[in-house]
C-alpha positions as CSV (number, residue, x, y, z in Angstrom):
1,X,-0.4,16.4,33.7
2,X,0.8,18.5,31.0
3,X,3.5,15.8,29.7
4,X,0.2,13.3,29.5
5,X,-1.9,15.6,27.7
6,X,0.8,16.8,25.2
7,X,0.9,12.4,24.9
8,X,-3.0,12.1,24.3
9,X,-2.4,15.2,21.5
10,X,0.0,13.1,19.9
11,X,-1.8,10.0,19.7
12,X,-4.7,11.9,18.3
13,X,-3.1,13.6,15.5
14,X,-1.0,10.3,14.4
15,X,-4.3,8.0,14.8
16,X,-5.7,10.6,11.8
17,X,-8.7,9.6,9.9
18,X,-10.7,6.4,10.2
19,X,-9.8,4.6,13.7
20,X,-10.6,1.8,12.7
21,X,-10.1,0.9,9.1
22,X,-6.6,-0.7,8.7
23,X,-7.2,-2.9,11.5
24,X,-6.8,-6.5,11.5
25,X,-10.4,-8.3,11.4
26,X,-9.5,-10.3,15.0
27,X,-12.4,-10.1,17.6
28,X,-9.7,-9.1,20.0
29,X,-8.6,-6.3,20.7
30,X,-4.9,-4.4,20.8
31,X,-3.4,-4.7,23.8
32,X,-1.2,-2.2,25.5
33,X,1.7,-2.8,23.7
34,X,0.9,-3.3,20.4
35,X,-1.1,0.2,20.7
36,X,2.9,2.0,22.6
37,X,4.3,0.1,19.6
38,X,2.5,1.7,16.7
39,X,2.7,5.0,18.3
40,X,6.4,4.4,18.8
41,X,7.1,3.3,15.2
42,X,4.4,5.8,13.8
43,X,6.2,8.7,15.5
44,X,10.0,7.5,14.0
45,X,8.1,7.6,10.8
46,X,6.8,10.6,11.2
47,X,10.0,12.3,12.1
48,X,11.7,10.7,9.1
49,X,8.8,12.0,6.9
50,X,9.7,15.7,8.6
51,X,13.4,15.4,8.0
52,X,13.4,14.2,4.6
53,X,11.2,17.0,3.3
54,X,8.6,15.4,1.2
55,X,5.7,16.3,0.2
56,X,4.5,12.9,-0.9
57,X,5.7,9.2,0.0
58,X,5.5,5.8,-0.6
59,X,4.7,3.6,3.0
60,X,4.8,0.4,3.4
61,X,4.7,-2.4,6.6
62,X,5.5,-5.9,7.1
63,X,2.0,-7.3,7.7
64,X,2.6,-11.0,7.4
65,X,5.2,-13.1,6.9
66,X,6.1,-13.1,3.1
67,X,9.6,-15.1,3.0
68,X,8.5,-18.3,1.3
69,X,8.0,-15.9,-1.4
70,X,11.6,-13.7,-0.8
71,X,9.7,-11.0,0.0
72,X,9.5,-8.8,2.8
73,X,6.7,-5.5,2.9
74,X,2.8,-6.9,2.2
75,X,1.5,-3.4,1.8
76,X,1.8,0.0,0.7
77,X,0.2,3.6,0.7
78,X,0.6,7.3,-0.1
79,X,1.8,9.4,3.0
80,X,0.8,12.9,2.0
81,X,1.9,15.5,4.1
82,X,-0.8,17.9,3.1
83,X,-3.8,15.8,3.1
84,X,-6.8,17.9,3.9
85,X,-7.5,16.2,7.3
86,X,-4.8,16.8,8.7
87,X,-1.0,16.1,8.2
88,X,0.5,13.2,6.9
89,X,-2.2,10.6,6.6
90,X,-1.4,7.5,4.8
91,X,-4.2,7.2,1.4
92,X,-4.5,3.7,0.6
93,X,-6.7,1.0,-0.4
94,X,-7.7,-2.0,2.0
95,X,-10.6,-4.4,1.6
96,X,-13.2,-5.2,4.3
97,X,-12.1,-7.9,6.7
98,X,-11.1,-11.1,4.3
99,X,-13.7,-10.3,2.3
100,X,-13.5,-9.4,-1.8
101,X,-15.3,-5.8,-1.4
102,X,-12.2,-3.3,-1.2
103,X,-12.2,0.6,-0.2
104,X,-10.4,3.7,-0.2
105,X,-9.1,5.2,3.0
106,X,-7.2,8.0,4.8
107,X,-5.4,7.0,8.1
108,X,-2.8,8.2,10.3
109,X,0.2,6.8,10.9
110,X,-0.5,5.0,13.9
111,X,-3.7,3.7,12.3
112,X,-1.2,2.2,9.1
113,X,0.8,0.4,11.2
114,X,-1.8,-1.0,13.3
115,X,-2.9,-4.0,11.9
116,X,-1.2,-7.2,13.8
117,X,1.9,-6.7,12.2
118,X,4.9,-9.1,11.5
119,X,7.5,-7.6,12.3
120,X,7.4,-3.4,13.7
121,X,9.2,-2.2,10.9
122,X,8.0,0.2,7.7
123,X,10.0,1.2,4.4
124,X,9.5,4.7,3.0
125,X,10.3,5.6,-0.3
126,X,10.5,9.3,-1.1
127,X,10.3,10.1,-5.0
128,X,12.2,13.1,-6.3
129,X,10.2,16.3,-6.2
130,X,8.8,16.2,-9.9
131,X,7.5,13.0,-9.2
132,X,5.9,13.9,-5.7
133,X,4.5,16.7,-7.5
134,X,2.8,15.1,-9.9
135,X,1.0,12.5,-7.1
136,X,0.5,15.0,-5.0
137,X,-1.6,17.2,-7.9
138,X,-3.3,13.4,-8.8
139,X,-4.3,12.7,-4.8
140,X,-5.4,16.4,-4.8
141,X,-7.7,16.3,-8.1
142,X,-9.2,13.0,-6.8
143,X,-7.8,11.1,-9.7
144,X,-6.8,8.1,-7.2
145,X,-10.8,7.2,-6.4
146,X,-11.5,6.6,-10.3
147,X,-8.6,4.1,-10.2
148,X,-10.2,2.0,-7.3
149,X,-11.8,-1.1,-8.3
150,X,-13.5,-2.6,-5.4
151,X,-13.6,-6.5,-6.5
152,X,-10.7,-7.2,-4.7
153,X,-8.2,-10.0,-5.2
154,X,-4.9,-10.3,-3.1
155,X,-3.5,-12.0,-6.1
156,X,-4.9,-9.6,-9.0
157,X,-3.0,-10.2,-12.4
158,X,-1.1,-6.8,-13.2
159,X,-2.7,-6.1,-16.2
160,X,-6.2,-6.9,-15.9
161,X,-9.1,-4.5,-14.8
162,X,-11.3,-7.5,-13.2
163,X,-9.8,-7.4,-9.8
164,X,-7.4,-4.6,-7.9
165,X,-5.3,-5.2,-4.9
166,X,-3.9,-2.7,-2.7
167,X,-0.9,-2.6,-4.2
168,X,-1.8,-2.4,-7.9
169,X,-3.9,0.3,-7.0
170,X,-1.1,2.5,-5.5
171,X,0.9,1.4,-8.7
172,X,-1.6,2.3,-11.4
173,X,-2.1,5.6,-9.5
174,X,1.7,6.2,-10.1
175,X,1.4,5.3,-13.4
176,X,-1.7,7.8,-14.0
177,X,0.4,10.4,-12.4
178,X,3.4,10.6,-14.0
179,X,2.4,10.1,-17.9
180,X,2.0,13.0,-20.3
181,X,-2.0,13.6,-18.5
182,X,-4.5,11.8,-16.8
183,X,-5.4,8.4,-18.5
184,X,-8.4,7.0,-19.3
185,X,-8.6,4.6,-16.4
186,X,-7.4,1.6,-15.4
187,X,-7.1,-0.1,-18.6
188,X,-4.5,3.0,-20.2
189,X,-2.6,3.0,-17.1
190,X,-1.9,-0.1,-17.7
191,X,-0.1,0.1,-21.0
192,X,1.7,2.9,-19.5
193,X,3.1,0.7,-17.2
194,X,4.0,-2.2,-19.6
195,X,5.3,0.7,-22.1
196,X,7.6,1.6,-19.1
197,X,9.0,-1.6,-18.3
198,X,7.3,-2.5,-15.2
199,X,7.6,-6.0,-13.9
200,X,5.4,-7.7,-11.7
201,X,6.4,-10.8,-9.2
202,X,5.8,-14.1,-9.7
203,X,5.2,-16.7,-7.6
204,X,5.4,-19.7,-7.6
205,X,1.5,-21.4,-6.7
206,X,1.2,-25.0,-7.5
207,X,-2.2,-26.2,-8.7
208,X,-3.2,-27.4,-5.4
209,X,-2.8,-24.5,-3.2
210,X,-4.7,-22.1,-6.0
211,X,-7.5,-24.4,-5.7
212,X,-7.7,-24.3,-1.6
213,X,-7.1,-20.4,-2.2
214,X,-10.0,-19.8,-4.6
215,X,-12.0,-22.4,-2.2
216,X,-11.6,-21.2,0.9
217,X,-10.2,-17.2,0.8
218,X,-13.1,-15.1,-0.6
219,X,-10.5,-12.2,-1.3
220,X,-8.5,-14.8,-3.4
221,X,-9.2,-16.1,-7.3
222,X,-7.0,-16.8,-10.4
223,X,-9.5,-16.3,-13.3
224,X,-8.0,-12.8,-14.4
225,X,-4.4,-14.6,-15.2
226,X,-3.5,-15.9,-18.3
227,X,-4.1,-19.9,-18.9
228,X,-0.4,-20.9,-20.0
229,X,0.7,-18.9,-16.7
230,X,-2.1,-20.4,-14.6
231,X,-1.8,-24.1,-15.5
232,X,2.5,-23.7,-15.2
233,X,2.1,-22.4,-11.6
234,X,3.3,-18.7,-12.1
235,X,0.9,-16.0,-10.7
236,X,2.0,-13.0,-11.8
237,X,0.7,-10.3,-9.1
238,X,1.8,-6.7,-8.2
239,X,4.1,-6.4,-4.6
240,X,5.3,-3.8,-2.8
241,X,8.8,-4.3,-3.7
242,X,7.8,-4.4,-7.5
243,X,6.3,-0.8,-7.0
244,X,9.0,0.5,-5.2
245,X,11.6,-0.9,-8.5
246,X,9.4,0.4,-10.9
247,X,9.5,3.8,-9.0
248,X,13.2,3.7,-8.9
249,X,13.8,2.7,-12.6
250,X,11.3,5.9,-13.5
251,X,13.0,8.3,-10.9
252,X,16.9,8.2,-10.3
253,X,16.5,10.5,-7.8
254,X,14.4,8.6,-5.4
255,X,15.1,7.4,-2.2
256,X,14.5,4.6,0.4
257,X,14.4,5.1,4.4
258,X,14.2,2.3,6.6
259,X,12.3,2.7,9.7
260,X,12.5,0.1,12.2
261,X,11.8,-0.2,16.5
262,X,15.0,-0.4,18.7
């Protein structure tokens, strides 16, 4: 009895914030073992969080197979280890069900890696300390919600304000941190992050493909990408594994856990 309700504790605190609002949009519901394996993988996180003694990391999760495309993570978050409801909740930005309407939110572990995953596997990257201070004093402040743009786009051009995806967000956030003070917005961050060298992915979309995209995905469009780049195929977008290299061209001393079930 006490072993199970130690169990139910544990759940509760690594659920976290809102239950239900990194889930996948399917009408059916997790079944036993996806729920033991986000736990499971939730709690290795959360132990490697502990041991590495941050204050502030980057998460990410395989959410859908991305290897047409040589790429592995789909999406990323803050896991703060203070947040103010309760201890490490992952911040990050998700839009509503297939839909182009995004919003901001704060979930537990459990909750992140909840969302019909690919493969039960997440990749932390922990910045050096003056780095994790500096988001951590930005996620504090609330400088992260004047960042959001809601019009979501999964394929948002870098450096346009029209659309945000979830990954640009985290990115421009970064980029808002770490410079001399606050920007202005979305449009300063930005150039701080072209005047830092950061490079977005491309990928390769043929003409056909963007048009069933922009057709038939609500949460997809192309209109914020340059015309040359559009016409040629190459949508540049922002990645997970384009955040995580800009963070470790800007911070030497970062560093990169793999967490991964047995």
């Amino acid at each position: 009895m006490k072993k199970s309700l130690l169990l139910a504790l544990a759940c509760l605190v690594l659920l976290g914030g809102g239950a239900q609002a990194g889930q996948t949009c399917s009408e059916n519901p997790p079944t036993a073992e996806t729920l033991q394996k986000a736990f499971r993988l939730a709690l290795k996180t959360r132990d490697a969080l502990e041991s590495s003694g941050a204050e502030i990391a980057l998460i990410a999760r395989v959410g859908q197979d991305l290897s047409k495309y040589r790429l592995r993570y789909s999406h990323l978050g803050f896991a703060w280890r203070d947040h103010p409801q309760g201890r490490w909740l992952v911040v990050h930005m998700l839009n509503q069900c297939g839909t182009a309407v995004s919003d901001l939110f704060n979930e537990g572990l459990a909750n992140f890696f909840l969302d019909d995953l690919f493969a039960w596997e997440g990749l932390v990257v922990v910045p050096g300390e003056e780095m994790q201070k500096k988001i951590a004093a930005s996620l504090r402040e609330g400088h992260f919600v004047r960042l959001h743009e809601p019009n979501y786009n999964m394929l948002a051009y870098p450096f346009s304000t029209r659309y945000q995806n979830s990954n640009q967000w985290a990115l421009e956030v970064v980029a808002d941190a770490t410079g001399p003070g606050p920007s202005a917005g979305r449009a300063e961050a930005q150039q701080r992050l072209k005047a830092n060298g950061y490079a977005p992915t491309t990928l390769e979309i043929p003409a056909m493909t963007r048009l069933g995209g922009r057709m038939f995905r609500a949460n997809i469009a192309f209109d914020d990408h340059p015309s040359e780049r559009r016409w040629a195929g190459q949508i540049d977008t922002v990645t997970v594994e384009s955040v995580f290299a800009f963070v470790a061209s800007r911070d030497p001393a970062s560093k990169r856990m793999l967490v991964r079930l047995d």
